[in-house]
NULUMFI-24830 format. One record per residue (C-alpha): z, x, y; residue in one letter; residue number from 1. Coordinates in steps of 0.2 Angstrom, whole numbers, plus 5000, padded with zeros to 4 digits. Layout:
! NULUMFI-24830
[[Z,X,Y],"A",NUM]
...
//
This chain:
! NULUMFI-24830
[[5618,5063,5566],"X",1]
[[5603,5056,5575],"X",2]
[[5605,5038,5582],"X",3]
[[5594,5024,5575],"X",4]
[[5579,5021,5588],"X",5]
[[5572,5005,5593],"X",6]
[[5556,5004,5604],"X",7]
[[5550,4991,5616],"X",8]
[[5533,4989,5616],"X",9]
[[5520,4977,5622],"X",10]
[[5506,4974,5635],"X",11]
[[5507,4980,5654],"X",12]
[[5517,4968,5663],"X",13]
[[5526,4955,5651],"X",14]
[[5544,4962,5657],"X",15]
[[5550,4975,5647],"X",16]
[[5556,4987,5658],"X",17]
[[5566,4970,5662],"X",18]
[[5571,4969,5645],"X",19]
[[5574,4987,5644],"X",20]
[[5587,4986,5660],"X",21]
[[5597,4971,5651],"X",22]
[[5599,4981,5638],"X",23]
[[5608,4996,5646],"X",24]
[[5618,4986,5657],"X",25]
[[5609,4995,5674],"X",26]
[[5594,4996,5684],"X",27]
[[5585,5011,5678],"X",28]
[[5569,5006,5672],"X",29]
[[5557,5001,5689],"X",30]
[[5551,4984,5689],"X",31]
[[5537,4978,5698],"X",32]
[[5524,4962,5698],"X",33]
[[5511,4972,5695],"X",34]
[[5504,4981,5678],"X",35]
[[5506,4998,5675],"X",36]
[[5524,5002,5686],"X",37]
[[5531,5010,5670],"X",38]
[[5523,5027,5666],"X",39]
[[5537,5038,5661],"X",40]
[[5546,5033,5644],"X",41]
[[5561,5031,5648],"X",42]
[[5575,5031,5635],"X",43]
[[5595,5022,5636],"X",44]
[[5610,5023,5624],"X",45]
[[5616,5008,5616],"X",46]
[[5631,5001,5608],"X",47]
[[5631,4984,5602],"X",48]
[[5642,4975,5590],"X",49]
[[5649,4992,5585],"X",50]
[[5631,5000,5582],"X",51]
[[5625,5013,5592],"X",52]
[[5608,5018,5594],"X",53]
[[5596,5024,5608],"X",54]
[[5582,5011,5616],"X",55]
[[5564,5017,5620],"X",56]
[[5555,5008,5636],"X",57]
[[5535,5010,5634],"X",58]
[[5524,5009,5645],"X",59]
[[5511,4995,5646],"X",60]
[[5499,4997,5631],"X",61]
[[5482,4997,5632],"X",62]
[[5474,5001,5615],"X",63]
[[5455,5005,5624],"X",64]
[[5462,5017,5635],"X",65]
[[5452,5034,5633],"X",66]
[[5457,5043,5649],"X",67]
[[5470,5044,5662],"X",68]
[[5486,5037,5665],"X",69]
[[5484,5022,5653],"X",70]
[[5478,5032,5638],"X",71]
[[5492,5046,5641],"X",72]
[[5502,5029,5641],"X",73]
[[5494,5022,5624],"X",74]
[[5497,5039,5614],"X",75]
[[5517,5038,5620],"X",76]
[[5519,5020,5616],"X",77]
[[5511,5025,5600],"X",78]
[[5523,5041,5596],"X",79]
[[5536,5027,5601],"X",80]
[[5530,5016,5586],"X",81]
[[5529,5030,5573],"X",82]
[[5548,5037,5578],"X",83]
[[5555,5021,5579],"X",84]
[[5567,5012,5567],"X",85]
[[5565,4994,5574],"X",86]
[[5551,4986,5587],"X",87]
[[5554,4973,5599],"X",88]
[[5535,4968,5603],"X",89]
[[5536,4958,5621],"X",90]
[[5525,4945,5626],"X",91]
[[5523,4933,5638],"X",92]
[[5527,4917,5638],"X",93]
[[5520,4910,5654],"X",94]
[[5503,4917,5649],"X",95]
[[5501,4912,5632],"X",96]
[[5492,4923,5619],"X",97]
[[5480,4935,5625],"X",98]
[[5467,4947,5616],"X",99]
[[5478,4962,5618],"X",100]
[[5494,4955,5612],"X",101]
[[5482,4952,5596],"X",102]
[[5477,4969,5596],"X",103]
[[5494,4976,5599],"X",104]
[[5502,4964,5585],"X",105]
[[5486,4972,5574],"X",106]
[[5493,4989,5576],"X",107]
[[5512,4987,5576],"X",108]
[[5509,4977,5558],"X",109]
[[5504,4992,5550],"X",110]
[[5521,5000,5554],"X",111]
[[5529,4988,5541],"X",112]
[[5541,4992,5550],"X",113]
[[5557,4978,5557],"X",114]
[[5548,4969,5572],"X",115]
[[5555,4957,5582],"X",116]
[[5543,4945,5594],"X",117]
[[5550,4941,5611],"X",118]
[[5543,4929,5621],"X",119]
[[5550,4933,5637],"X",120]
[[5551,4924,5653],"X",121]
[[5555,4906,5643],"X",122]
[[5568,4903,5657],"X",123]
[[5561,4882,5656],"X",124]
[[5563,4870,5642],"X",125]
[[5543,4871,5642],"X",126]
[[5541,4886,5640],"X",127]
[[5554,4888,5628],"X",128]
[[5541,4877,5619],"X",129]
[[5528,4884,5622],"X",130]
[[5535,4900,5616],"X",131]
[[5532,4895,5596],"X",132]
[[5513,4898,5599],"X",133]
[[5517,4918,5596],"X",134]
[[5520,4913,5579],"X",135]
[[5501,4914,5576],"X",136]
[[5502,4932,5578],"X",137]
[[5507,4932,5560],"X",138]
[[5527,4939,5562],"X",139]
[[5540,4930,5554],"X",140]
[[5553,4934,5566],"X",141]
[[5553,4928,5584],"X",142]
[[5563,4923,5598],"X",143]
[[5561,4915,5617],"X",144]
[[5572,4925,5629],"X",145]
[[5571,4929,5649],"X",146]
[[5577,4945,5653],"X",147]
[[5578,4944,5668],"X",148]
[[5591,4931,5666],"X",149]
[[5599,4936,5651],"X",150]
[[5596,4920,5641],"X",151]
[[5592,4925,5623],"X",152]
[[5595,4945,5625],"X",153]
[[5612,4945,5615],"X",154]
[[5603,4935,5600],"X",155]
[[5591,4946,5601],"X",156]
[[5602,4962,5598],"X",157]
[[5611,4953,5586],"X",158]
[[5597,4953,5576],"X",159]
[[5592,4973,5581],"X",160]
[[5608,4978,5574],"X",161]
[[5607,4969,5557],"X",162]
[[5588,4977,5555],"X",163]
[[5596,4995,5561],"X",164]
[[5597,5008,5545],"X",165]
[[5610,5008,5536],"X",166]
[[5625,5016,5545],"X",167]
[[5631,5032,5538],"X",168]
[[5649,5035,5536],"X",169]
[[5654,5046,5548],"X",170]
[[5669,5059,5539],"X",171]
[[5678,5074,5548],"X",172]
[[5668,5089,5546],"X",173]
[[5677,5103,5534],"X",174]
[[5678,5123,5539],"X",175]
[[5666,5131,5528],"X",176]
[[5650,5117,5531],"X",177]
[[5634,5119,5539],"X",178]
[[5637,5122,5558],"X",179]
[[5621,5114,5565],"X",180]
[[5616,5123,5581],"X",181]
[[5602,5114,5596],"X",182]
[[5594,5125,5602],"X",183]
[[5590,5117,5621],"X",184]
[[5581,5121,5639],"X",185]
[[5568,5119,5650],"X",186]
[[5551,5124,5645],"X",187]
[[5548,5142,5644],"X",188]
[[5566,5150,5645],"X",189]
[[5566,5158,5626],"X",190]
[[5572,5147,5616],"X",191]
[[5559,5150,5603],"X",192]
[[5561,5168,5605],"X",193]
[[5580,5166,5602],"X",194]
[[5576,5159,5586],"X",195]
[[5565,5172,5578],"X",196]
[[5580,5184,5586],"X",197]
[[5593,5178,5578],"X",198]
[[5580,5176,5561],"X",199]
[[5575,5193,5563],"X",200]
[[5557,5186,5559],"X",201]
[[5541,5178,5565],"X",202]
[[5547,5159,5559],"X",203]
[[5544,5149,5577],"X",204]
[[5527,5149,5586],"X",205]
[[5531,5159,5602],"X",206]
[[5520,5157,5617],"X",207]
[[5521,5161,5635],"X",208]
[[5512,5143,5637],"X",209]
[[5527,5130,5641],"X",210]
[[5529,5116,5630],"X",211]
[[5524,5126,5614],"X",212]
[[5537,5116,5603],"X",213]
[[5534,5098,5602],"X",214]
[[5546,5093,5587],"X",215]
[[5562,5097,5582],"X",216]
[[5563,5110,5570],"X",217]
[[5577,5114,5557],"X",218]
[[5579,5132,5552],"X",219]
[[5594,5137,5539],"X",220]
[[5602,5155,5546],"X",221]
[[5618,5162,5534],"X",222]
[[5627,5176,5544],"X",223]
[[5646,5183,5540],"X",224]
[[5649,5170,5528],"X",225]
[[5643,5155,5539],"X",226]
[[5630,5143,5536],"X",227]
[[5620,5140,5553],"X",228]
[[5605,5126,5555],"X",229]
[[5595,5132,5572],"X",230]
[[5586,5116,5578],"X",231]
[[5572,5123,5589],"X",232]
[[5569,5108,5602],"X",233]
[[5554,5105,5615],"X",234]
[[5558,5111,5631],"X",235]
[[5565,5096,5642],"X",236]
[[5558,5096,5662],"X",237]
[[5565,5083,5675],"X",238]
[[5556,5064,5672],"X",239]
[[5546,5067,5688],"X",240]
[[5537,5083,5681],"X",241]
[[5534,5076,5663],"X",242]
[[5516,5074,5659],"X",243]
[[5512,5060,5646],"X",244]
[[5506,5060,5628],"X",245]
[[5515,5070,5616],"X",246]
[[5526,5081,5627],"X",247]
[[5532,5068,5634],"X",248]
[[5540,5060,5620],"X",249]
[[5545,5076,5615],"X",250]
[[5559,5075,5628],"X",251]
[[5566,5060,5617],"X",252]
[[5565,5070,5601],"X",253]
[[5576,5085,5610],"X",254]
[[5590,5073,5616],"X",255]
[[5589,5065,5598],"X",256]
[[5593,5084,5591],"X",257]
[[5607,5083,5602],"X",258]
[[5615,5067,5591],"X",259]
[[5616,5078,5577],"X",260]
[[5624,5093,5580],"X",261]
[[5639,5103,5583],"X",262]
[[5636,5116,5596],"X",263]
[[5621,5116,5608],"X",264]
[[5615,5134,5613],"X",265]
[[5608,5130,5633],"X",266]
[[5595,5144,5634],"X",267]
[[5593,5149,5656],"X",268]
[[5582,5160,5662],"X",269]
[[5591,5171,5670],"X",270]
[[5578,5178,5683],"X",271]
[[5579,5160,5692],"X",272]
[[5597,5156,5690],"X",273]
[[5608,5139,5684],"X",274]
[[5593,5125,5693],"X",275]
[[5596,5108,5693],"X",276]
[[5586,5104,5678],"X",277]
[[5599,5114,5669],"X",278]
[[5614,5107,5676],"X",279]
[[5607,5090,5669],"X",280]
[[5601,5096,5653],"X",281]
[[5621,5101,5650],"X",282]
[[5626,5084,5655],"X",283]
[[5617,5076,5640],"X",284]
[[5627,5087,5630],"X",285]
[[5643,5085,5637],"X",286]
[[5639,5066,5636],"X",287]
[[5638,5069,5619],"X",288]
[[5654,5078,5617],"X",289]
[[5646,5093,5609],"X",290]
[[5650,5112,5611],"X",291]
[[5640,5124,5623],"X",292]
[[5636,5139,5624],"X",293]
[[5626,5145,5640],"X",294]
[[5615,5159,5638],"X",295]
[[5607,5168,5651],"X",296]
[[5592,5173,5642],"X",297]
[[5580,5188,5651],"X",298]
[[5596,5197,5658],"X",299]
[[5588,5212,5656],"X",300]
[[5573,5210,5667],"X",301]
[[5585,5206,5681],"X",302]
[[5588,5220,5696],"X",303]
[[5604,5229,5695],"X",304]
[[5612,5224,5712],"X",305]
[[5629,5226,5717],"X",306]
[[5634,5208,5708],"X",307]
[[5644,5213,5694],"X",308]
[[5645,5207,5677],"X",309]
[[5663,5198,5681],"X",310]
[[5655,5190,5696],"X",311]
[[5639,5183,5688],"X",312]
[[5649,5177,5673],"X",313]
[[5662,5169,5688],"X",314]
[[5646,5161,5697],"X",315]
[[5637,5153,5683],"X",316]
[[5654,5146,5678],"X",317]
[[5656,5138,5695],"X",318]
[[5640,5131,5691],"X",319]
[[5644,5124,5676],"X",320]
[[5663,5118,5682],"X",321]
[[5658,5099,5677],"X",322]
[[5661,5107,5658],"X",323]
[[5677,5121,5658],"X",324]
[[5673,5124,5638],"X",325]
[[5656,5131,5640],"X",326]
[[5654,5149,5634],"X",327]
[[5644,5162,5644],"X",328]
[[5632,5173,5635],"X",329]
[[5623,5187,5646],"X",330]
[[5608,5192,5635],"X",331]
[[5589,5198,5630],"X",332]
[[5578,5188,5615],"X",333]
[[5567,5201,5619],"X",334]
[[5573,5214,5617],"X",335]
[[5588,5209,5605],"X",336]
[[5603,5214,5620],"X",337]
[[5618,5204,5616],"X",338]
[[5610,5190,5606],"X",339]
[[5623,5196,5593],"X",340]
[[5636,5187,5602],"X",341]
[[5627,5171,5602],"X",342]
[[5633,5166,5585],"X",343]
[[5650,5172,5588],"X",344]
[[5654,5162,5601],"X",345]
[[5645,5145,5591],"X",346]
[[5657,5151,5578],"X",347]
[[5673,5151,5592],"X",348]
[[5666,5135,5597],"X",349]
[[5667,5127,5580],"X",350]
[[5682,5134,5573],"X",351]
[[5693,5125,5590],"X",352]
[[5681,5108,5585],"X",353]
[[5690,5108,5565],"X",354]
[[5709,5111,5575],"X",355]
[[5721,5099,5571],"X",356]
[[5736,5097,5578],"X",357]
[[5751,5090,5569],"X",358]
[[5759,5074,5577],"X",359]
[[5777,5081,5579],"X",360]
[[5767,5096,5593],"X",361]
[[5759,5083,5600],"X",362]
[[5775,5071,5603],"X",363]
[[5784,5087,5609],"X",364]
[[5769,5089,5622],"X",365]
[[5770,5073,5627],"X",366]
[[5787,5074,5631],"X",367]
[[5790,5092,5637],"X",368]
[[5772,5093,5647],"X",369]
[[5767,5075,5653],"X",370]
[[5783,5065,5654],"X",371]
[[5786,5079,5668],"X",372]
[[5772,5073,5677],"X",373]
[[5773,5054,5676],"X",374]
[[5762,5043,5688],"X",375]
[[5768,5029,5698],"X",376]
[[5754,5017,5704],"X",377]
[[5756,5001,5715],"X",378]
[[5779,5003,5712],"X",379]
[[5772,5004,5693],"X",380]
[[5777,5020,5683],"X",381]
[[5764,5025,5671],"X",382]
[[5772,5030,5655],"X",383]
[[5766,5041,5639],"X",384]
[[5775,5036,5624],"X",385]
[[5766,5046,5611],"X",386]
[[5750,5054,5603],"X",387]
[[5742,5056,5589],"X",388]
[[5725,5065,5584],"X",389]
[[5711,5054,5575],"X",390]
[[5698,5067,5572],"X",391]
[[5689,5084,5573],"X",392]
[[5673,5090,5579],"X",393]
[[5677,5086,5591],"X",394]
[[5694,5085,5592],"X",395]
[[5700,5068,5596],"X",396]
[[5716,5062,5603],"X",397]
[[5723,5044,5605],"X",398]
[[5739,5041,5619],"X",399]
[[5748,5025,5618],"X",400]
[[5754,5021,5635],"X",401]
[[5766,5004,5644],"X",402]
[[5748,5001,5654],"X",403]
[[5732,5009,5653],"X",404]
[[5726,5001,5669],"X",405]
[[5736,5015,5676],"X",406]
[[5725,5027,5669],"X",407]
[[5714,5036,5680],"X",408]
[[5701,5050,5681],"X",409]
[[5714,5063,5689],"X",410]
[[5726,5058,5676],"X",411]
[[5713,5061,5661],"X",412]
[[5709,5077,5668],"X",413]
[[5725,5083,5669],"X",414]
[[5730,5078,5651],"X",415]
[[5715,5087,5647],"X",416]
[[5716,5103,5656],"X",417]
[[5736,5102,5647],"X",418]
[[5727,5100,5629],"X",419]
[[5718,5115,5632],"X",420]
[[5731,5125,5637],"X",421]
[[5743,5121,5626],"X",422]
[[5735,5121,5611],"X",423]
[[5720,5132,5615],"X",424]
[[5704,5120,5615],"X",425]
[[5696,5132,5627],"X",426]
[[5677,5130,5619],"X",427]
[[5674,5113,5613],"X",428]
[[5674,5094,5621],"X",429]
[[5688,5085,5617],"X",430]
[[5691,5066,5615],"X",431]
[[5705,5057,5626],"X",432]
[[5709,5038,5620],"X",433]
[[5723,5029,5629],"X",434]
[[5729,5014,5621],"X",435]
[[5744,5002,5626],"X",436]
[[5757,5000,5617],"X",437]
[[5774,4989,5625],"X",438]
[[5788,5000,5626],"X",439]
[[5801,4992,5621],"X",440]
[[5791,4988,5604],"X",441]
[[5788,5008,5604],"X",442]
[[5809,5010,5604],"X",443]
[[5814,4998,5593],"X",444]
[[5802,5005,5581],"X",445]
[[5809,5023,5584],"X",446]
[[5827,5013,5583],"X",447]
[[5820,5007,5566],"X",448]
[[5813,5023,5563],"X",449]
[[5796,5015,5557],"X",450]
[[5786,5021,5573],"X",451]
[[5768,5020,5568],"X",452]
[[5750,5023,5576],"X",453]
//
């Protein structure tokens, strides 16, 4: 399911790119004394008081803008306003009310949307003060904060998460639902073409023009029994070679799609190979925990050379190594070749998400395979006592152990790569949670015989 949005908006230089890195916990967003540094949206994922949802940065608005950078800037900040499910308006508190943040706070009223006022840089009792003048802009809700440092930001989520929507109760998928598909890339690559493959009809505007699809666009597909929803998404470029306006902010409705589905179906060109932008693109997914399939779409335009079928698949795996699970699919939109094997593989890849494995194989795992390979830190042994699985889609797992600071990446990675053997999760993400748990609780309960999770 998409993740609530919140959008930070306001006019050119009043700190919320400031604000913005506070929020994420990292210096992403670039900050300068000057109006106008931020000109590429940028976006961050959130989780606060056990809500998580995704935070938009804007760039300074400037309502009058009918040309250039500033007015590409306007119409995102704008697309931000109508997409989002809260508003932080930010204004400054060293400079008073101005004309724009009148006219700003014109515009963001008829959202009737939740909207917090932030007065940022109150870092002084003065300002603090001075700070209750923003009242006059006629909101209800309004706090002093300084972001840069951090006085009033965690007040001010508090309140962002009691405004979110209402959270909605996330339940373990069942085989036999709709699979919901995102269909991803960079601009131009097919993915459009893909659709009206897999349709077998003229339902999504193709064109050889990049950026053709802005929003994200849910088609129903029912194939041997299966119930598929294809989500066409805007093709998403590297941030330096966004343009602004509306494609821009189309990047944000792509990784949005991503939140609420299953399986992503990562669409290459195949004429110019696995690119960086690729590799990145994947990372959103795997960041997501969602299945992938890679397809390398435009095979058949490719020059038959002495690199076989078994070595290309071998070398775009290589690519991909960062994500083991990812499915390979050598094919044509065009001209139909192999695009057959795109929803068999999205159907491989959500059957292994619904697995479940009982408790007694996963405690006979943990004993027979990782007991084996226990790992002794700092004249510490790090012990597994036992797991359980919490969930599907993806499968999620849960290892109670003496000391999770012993847990480290290699470790992960090799309970991982044991899961997947074992028990066959070679498509899909899955979930590792390690949790301590005192041993000598853990035996007298087994003593007892009431061991529980």
């Amino acid at each position: 399911m998409s993740k609530p949005l919140l959008a930070v908006i306001g006019r050119p230089n009043v700190g919320k790119s400031t604000l913005f890195n506070r929020i994420i916990g990292e210096r992403r967003a670039v900050t300068e004394d000057f109006p106008g540094t931020t000109r590429d949206r940028l976006y961050g994922e959130v989780e606060w008081q056990g809500r998580a949802f995704t935070i938009v940065d804007t760039g300074g608005l400037e309502l009058d803008a009918e040309s250039g950078i500033p007015a590409a800037v306007r119409v995102q900040a704008l697309l931000a306003m109508d997409q989002a499910d809260v508003l932080l308006f930010v204004v400054d508190a060293s400079a008073g009310i101005t004309p724009l943040d009148i006219d700003i706070a014109n515009a963001l009223r008829r959202s009737q949307k939740p909207l917090l006022v932030l007065a940022n840089k109150a870092e002084s009792a003065s300002r603090d003060l001075t700070a209750s003048e923003f009242y006059a802009l006629g909101f209800e809700e309004m706090m002093a904060v300084s972001a840069y440092h951090g006085q009033g930001v965690a007040d001010a989520l508090d309140w962002v998460v009691e405004h979110l929507p209402a959270a909605e109760e996330e339940l373990d998928a069942e085989p036999g639902e709709e699979v919901r598909v995102a269909i991803i890339g960079r601009p131009n690559v097919g993915k459009s073409s893909l659709i009206n493959r897999l349709l077998g009809e003229q339902r999504v505007v193709v064109s050889e023009l990049p950026g053709t699809t802005r929003d994200a666009i849910d088609t129903v597909l029912e194939e041997n029994g299966r119930r598929y929803r294809l989500i066409d998404t805007a093709g998403i470029r590297r941030r330096g070679k966004i343009e602004g306006g509306a494609e821009q902010f189309s990047v944000l409705r792509a990784l949005r799609a991503l939140d609420r589905a299953d399986v992503a179906v990562l669409v290459v060109d195949a004429r110019e190979g696995v690119t960086d932008s690729d590799l990145h693109i994947a990372g959103f997914v795997q960041q997501r925990s969602v299945g992938l399939v890679v397809l390398m779409n435009k095979w058949d335009l490719l020059p038959r050379g002495e690199l076989g079928t078994g070595d290309a698949i071998a070398h775009i795996r290589r690519r991909f190594d960062f994500a083991p699970y990812a499915t390979i699919v050598l094919a044509s939109a065009l001209t139909g070749f192999h695009t057959g094997q795109v929803l068999e593989q999205v159907a491989t890849v959500w059957d292994q998400r619904q697995a479940r494995v009982s408790t007694s194989q996963l405690n006979a795992f943990v004993h027979n395979d990782l007991q084996r390979h226990q790992l002794t830190h700092r004249g510490k042994l790090l012990k597994t006592l036992y797991a359980t699985q919490a969930g599907v889609n993806p499968p999620t797992f849960v290892f109670f152990v003496n000391d999770v600071d012993l847990v480290h990446f290699g470790y992960r990675r090799f309970v991982e790569n044991e899961l997947r053997r074992r028990f066959g999760f070679t498509a899909t993400p899955i979930r590792l949670i390690f949790r301590e748990r005192e041993e000598r609780t853990y035996l007298a309960s087994v003593r007892r015989g009431t061991r529980s999770s």
